[in-house]
C-alpha positions in Angstrom: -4.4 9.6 24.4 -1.8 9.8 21.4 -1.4 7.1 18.9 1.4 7.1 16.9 1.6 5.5 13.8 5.3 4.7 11.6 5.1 6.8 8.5 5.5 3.8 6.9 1.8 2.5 7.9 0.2 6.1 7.5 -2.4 6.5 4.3 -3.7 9.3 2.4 -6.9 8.1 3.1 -8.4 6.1 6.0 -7.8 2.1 5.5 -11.4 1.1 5.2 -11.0 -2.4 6.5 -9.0 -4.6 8.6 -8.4 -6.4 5.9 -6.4 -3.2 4.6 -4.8 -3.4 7.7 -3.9 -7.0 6.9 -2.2 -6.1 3.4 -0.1 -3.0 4.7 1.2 -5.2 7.8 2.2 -8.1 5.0 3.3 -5.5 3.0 5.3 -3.8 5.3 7.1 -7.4 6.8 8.1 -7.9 2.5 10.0 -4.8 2.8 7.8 -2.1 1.3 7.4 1.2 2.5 5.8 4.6 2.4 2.4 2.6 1.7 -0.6 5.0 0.9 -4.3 4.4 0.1 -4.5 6.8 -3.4 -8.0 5.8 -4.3 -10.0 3.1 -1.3 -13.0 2.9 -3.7 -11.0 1.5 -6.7 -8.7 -0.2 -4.7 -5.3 1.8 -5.2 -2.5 1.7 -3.5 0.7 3.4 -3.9 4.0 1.6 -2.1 8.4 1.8 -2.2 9.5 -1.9 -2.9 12.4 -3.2 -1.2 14.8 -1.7 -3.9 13.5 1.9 -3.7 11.6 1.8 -6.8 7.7 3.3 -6.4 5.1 0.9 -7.4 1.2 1.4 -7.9 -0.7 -1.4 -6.6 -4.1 -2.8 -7.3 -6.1 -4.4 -4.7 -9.6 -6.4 -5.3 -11.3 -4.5 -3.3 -13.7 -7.3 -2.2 -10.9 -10.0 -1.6 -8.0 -7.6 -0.3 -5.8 -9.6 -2.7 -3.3 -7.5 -5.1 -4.6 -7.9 -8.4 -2.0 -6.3 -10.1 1.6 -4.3 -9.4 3.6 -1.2 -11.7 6.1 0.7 -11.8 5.7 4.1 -11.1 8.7 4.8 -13.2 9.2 3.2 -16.3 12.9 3.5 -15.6 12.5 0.9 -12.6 11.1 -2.2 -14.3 
């Protein structure tokens, strides 16, 4: 059997949690996109917001709450 997933929900690395799961979905239904786990252990996540601009988020990586949120490009702020 084949799963496929939207390129949207795919990650660089494997979402460790369901609670990972949790935040991409919310994510996802704000209007962000291209969302990829860049470091699970630190709690990294990279992410399009709904105006195209890249954004590094943080994530507690005990509470799956975003801690903090920057632009990739210092052009988009």
């Amino acid at each position: 059997m084949v799963l496929l997933l939207p390129l949207a929900a795919m990650a660089d690395e494997e979402m460790p949690s369901e609670e990972y799961d949790a935040l991409a979905a919310k994510l996802i239904m704000n209007g962000f996109t291209m969302l990829h786990v860049v470091d699970a252990e630190r709690g990294i996540m990279s992410a399009f917001d709904t105006e195209g601009s890249e954004v590094m988020l943080h994530v507690d990586p005990a509470t799956r709450q975003i801690t903090n949120m920057a632009y990739v490009h210092m052009t988009d702020e």
